[in-house]
C-alpha positions as CSV (number, residue, x, y, z in Angstrom):
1,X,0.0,0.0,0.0
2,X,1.1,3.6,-0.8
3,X,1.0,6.7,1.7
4,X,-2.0,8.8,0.5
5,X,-0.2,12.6,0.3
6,X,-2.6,15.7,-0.1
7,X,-2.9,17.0,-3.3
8,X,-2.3,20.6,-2.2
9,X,1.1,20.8,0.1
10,X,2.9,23.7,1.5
11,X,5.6,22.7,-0.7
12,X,4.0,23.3,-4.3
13,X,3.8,26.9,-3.8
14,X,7.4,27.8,-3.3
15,X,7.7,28.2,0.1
16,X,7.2,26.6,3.5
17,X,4.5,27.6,6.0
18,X,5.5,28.6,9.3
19,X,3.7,28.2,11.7
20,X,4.0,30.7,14.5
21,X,5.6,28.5,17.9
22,X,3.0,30.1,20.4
23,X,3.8,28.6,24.3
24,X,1.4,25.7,25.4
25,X,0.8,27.1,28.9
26,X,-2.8,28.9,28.7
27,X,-1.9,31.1,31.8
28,X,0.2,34.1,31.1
29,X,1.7,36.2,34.1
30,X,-1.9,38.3,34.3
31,X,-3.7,35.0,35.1
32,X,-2.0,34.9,38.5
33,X,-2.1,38.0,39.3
34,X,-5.7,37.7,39.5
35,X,-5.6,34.6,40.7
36,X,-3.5,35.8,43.5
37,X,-6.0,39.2,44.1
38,X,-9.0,36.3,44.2
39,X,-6.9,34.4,47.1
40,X,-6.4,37.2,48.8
41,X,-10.1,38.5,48.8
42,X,-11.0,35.0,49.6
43,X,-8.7,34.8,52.9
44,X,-9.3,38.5,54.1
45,X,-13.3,37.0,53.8
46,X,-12.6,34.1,56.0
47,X,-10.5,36.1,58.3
48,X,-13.1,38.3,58.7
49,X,-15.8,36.0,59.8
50,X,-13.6,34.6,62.9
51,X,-14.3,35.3,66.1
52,X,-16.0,33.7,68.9
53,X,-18.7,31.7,68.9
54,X,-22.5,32.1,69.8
55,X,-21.4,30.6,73.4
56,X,-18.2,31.8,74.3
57,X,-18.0,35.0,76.6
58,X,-14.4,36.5,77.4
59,X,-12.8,33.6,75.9
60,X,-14.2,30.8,77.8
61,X,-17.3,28.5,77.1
62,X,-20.6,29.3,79.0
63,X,-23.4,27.1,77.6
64,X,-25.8,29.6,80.1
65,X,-24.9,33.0,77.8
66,X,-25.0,34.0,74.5
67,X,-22.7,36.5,72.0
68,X,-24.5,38.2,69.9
69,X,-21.1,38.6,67.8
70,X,-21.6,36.2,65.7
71,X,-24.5,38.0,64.0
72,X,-22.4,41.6,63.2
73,X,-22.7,43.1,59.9
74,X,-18.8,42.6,59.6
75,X,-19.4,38.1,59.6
76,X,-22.9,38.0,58.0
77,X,-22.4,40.7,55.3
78,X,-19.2,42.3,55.0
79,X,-17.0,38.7,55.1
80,X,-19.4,36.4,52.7
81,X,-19.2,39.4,50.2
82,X,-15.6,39.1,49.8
83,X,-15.2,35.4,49.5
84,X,-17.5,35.8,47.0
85,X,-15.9,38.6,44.7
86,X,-12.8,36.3,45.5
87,X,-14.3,33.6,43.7
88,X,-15.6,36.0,40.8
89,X,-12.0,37.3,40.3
90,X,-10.8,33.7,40.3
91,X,-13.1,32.3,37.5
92,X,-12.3,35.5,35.8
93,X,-8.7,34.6,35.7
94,X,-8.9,31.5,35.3
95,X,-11.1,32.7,31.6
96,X,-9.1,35.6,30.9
97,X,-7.0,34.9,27.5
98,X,-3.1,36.2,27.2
């Protein structure tokens, strides 16, 4: 059996085709630095929702008390908000072309 060639090569018409060498790693050095602004938005979120918990008073457990701490504007709104827009930059960079 013969090798089937195409009819039409890069060769017939008097000179080769290059072919640009582009690099074969998708991210380029913008990727991660959103990637790393995401991770940082992400941790500052979780940081922000620490504290103590609903029964913990001056650092020690009291099942008989409550904190209302853990319902501040700072764990229920402020820190969910940024591990959100953490994950928005991060699928932004992850789809952001070179």
């Amino acid at each position: 059996m013969s090798k089937k060639t195409n009819k039409f090569s890069a060769s017939d018409f008097g000179h080769e085709a290059e072919v640009p060498q582009e690099s074969a790693f998708y991210f380029g050095q913008q990727n991660f630095k959103w990637m790393l602004i995401g991770l940082a938005f992400i941790v500052v979120g979780f940081l922000l929702m620490m504290g103590p918990d609903a029964n913990t008073v001056d650092g020690k457990f009291d099942p008989n008390s409550w904190n209302d701490g853990i319902f501040s504007i700072r764990r229920i709104r402020i820190a969910p908000l940024f591990v959100v827009i953490g994950f928005v930059i991060e699928v932004y960079a992850i789809l952001k072309r070179k």
